[in-house]
N, C-alpha and C positions, 0 to 999 in steps of 0.2 A: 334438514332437521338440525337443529342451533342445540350444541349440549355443554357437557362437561367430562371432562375422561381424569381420573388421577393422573397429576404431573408427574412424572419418574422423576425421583432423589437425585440433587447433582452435590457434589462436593465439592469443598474449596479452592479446588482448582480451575472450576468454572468459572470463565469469563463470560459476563454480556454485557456490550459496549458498544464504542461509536461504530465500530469491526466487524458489528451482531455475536454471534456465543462460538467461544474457539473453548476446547477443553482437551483430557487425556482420553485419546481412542481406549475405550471396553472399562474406562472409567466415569466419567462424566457425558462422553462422547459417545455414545451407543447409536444402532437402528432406531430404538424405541425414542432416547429422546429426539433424534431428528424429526420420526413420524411426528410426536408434539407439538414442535418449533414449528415443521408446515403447517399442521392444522390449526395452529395459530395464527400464522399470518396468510392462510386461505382466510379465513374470517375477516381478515378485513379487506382482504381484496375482493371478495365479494360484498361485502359493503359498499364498496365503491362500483359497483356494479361490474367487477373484471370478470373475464372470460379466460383468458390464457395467461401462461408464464413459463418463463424461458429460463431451465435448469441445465448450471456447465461445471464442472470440477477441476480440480487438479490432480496431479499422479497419484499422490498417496494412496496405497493399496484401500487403506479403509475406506475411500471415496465412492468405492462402487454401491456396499450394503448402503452406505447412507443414502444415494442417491436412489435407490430402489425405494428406500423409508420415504424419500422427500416424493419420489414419485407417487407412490401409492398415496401420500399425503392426499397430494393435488387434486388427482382423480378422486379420490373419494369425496370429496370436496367439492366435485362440480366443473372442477379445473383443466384445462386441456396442460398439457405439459409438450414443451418445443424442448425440445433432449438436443442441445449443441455439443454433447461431449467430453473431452480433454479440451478444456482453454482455457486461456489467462482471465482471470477476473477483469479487467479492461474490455478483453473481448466479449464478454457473456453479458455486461452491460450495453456495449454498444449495438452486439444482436437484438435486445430488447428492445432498445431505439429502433433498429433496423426494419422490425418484423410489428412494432405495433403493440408490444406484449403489454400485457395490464401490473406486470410484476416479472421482477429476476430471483433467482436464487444460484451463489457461487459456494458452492461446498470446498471449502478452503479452508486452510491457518496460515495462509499467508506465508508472513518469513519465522512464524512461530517453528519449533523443534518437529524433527518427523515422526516422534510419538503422538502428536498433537492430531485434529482433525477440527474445523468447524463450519460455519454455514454464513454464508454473507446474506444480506436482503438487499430488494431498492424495490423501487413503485413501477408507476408506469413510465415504461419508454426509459427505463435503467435510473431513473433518476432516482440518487441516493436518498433513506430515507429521512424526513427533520426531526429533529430532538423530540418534537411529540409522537412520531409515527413511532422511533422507537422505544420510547415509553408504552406506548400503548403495544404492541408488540412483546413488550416483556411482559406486560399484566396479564396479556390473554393467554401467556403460555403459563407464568404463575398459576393462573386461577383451568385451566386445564380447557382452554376453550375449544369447540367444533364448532363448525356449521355441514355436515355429512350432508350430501345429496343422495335424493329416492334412487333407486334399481333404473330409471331409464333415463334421467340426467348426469349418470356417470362421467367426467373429463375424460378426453382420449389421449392419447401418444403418440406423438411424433417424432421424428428425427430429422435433421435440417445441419446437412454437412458443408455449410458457405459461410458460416459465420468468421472464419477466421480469414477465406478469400474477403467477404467483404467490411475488416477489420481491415485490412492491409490496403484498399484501395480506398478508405478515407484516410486514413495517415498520408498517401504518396498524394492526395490532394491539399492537401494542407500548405497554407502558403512561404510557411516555414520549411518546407520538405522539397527538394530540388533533383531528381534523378539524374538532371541533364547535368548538372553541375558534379554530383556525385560520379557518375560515369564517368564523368573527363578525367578526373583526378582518378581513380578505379583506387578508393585506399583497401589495405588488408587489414581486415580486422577478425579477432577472433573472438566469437559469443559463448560463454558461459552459462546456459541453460537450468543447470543445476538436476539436469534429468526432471524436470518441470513439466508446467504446463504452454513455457514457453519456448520448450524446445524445437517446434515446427514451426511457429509462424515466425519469429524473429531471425530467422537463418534465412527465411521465405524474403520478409520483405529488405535486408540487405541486400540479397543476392539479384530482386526486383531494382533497388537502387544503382544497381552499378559495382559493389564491392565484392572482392576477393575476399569470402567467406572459408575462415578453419572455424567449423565446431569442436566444442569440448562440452561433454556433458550435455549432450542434446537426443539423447534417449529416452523418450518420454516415458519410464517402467517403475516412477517412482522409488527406485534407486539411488537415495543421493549419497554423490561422495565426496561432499562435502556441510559444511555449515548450510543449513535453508537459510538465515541469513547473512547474504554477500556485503561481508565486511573485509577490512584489511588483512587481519589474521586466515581468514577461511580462504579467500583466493588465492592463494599460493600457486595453483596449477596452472590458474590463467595469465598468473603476473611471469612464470617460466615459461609456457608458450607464447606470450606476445612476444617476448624476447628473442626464444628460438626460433619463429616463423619470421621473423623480420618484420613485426605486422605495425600497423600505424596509430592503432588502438584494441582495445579491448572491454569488452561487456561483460558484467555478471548479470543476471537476475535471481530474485528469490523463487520460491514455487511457483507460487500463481503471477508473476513479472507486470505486480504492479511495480515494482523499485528494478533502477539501473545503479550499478555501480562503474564507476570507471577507472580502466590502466593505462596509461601514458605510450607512447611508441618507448618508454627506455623500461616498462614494466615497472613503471612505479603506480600506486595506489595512489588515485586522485579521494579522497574525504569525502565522504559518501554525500554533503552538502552541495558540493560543486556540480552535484547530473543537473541539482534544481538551478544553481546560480546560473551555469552555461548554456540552459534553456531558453534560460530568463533574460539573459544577454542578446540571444539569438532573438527571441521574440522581439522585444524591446526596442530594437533596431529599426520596425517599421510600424508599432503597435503600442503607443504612450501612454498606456490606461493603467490602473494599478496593479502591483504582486500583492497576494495574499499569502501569508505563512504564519506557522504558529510560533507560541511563547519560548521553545526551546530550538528555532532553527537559527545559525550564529549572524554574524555581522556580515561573512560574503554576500550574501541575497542584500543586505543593504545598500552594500559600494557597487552592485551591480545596479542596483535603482537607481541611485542617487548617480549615478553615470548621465543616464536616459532623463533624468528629471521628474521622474514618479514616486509617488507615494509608497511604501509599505502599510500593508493591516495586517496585525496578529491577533492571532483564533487560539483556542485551546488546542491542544495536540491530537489528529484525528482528521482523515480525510474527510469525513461530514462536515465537520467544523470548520475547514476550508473551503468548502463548498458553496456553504451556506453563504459564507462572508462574501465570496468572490463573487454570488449573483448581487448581495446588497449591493455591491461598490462596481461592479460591472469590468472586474479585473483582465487584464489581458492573460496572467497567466500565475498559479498558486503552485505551493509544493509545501515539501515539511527537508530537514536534514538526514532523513534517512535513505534519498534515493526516489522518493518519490515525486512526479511532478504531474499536473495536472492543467491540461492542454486545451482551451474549450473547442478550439476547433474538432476534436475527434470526440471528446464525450466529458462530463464531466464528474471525471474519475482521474483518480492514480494510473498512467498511464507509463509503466516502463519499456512497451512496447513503439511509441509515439515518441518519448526522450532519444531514444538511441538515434531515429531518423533526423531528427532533428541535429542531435551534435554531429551528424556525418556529415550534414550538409553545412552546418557552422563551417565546420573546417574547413567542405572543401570553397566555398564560397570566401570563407576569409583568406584561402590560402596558405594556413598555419597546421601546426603542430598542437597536437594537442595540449602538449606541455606548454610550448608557446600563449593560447589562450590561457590555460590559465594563469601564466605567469603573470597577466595585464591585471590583474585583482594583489589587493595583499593578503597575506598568507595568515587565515585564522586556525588555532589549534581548538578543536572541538573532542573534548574527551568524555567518555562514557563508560557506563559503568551499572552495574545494577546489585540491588543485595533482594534474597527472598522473601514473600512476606506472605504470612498466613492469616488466617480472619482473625487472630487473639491481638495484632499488632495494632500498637493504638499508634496512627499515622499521624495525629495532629499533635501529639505528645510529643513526635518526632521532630516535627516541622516548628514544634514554638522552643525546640532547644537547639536549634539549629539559627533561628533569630536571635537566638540570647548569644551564642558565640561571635555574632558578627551586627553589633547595635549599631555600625555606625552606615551601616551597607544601606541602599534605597529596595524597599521590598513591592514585591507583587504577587497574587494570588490568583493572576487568572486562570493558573492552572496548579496546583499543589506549590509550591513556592519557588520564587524566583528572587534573588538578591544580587543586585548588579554593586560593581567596584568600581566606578569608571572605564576602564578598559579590561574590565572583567565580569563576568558573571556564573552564577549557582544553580541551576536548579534542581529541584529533588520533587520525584511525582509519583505518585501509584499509577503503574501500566494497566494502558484500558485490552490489552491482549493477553495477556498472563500474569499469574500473580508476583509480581517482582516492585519494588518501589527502584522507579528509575533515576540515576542521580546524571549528570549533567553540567559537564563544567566548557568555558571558551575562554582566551584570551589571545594576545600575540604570542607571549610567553608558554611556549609548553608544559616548561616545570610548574610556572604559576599555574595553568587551567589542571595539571595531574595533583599538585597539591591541594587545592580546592578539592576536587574529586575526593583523596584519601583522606583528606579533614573530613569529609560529609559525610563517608561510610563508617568511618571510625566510632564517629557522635551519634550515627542511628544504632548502630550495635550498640553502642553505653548505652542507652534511651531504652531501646525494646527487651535488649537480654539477647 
């Protein structure tokens, strides 16, 4: 039976984007509107004549009641529901591939704050969903859509506890992923979990590779104690025990570990760009097709191509957006500067799970220090920054007074604005995960990329009030 139910009220802090809808748990983020979201996108998966979907979370406490709402969705709906758990978004995609599924759902915010809570989609076989699928996905929740199944077509429930064994053994097959090589070398690394959803498999398939595994923060109880997203300032604990443990590297991940970050054997913060470049370099190596990355990821990923002899394409910012491009141009491997990379051999997704194996085996196959790699690149300062933004802000008022300060700069729009200097660039964008306008500065120069920075935040405050 195909209806209509009232949408539950979301407020402005409601995000829905390339990401699908992240908001504030018991504000935007309720049971009720998750039940919505599924029986909106049961609607189309029965459209398309699906049968099953394979629903996975992350720690956050509020993950459970949602995932009850997303379930009762489903089922009522017609839907069977494969329940994988606590896993990383990587993972809960690639079990969809794995198992067949007609559609995924990741109950996530990602490296959003741990007030936060949302809900990822993709289609069949995990595949992310295209700019129309999630158009059409936001309308049928807009407009309150059902499609309810009669009393004896009800979806059933399952549980299926392999999805993250069989995460970790298409990673160790992967041609980029070396155990024999990792074993010899046996390096010590210590992973940073963030009490996530990647705190069991990422310790798992290390210690599967050959490495002298320390965890920290690898308790999956939704307790984080630190920043959900692993940036330079939040790792602090990790950048003191790689030190104290004598280790040879170091991992963070965010909640659901699509992003890697890395720490040097001396406990310095590699720039959250480099998980993508060092990938990209290891790929590269035996794989000359093109990188995809978007409008705000800096110039490392270019001197890493432009090494190998391949192309770069850039996409708006948004793992969809890289997706998409990467099947056009039939890329060897995509990412964005925050950590994220995405690998086609294991799925095509943000895979922080998949980055880490990969840079173990860099290493130990080049025989280098991590520091050492990346010391082979020159050294880009990519500085960030973000100011709040509520629906009364007029964004494009902001961005044509931001051109007027710099006429002489070359501009681009493919994703909220971009002003490059020659050996420098601007950008300033509304975040498609929380309401913030993200600003975005690069150069050699530090002071030059931080100056840029606090010129751009300065001129948006004048502009909005």
């Amino acid at each position: 039976m195909t209806g209509r139910d009232p949408t539950p009220p979301v407020g402005d802090d409601a995000v829905f984007g390339v990401s699908g809808f992240r908001s504030r748990v018991a504000e935007s983020f309720t049971p009720l509107v998750v039940l919505r979201l599924t029986q909106a996108f049961a609607t189309l998966v029965r459209k398309r004549g699906g049968t099953s979907v394979v629903v996975g979370r992350d720690t956050r406490p509020s993950g459970i009641s949602a995932f009850h709402a997303a379930a009762a969705g489903l089922t009522a709906s017609g839907l069977n529901v494969v329940d994988v758990g606590v896993a990383p978004t990587p993972t809960v995609l690639h079990a969809a591939a794995a198992y067949g599924a007609d559609g995924c759902m990741t109950i996530t915010a990602s490296h959003n704050p741990a007030e936060w809570n949302g809900v990822e989609f993709a289609a069949e076989n995990g595949r992310l969903l295209a700019a129309e699928e999630r158009e059409a996905l936001a309308s049928a929740f807009e407009r309150g859509s059902t499609a309810l199944a009669a009393w004896d077509a009800q979806g059933r429930h399952a549980v299926r506890d392999d999805a993250i064994d069989q995460h970790i053994e298409r990673i160790l097959g992967l041609p980029e992923v070396d155990a024999e090589a990792v074993s010899e070398r046996r390096p010590r690394v210590v992973i940073d979990a963030c009490n996530g959803a990647g705190s069991t498999i990422s310790p798992a398939l290390l210690r599967r590779l050959g490495c002298d595994v320390v965890e920290l923060y690898c308790t999956p109880d939704g307790r984080f104690p630190r920043s959900t997203e692993p940036t330079g300032e939040g790792i602090g604990a990790l950048r003191e025990a790689v030190r104290n443990e004598g280790a040879d590297i170091g991992f963070a991940h965010d909640v659901d570990a699509d992003r890697t970050v890395l720490v040097d054997e001396r406990g310095e913060f590699l720039p959250e760009e480099y998980t993508f470049a060092l990938v990209a370099d290891a790929i590269l190596r035996d794989d000359r097709r093109p990188v995809v990355t978007t409008a705000v990821t800096g110039g490392l990923v270019d001197e890493v191509a432009a090494a190998h002899g391949v192309d770069v394409f850039r996409t708006p910012v948004g793992v969809g957006h890289v997706v998409d491009r990467m099947r056009e141009v039939d890329a060897a491997v995509g990412g964005e500067s925050t950590g994220g990379v995405v690998i086609p051999g294991t799925h095509l997704t943000a895979d922080g799970i998949a980055a880490l194996a990969v840079i173990v085996t860099g290493m130990a196959r080049g025989d280098m220090s991590l520091s050492a790699w990346a010391a082979r690149f020159r050294r880009y300062h990519l500085v960030k920054a973000k100011a709040p933004m509520d629906g009364a802000m007029d964004v494009e008022n902001a961005l044509a007074a931001l051109v007027g300060m710099y006429p002489d700069a070359s501009m681009n729009r493919m994703d909220g604005l971009k002003l490059e200097f020659g050996d420098a660039w601007l950008v300033v964008r509304p975040s498609g995960t929380e309401p913030v306008l993200r600003v975005f500065a690069e150069s050699p120069d530090r002071d030059r990329a931080e100056g840029l920075v606090a010129q751009a935040l300065e001129r948006v405050r004048e502009v909005t009030g």
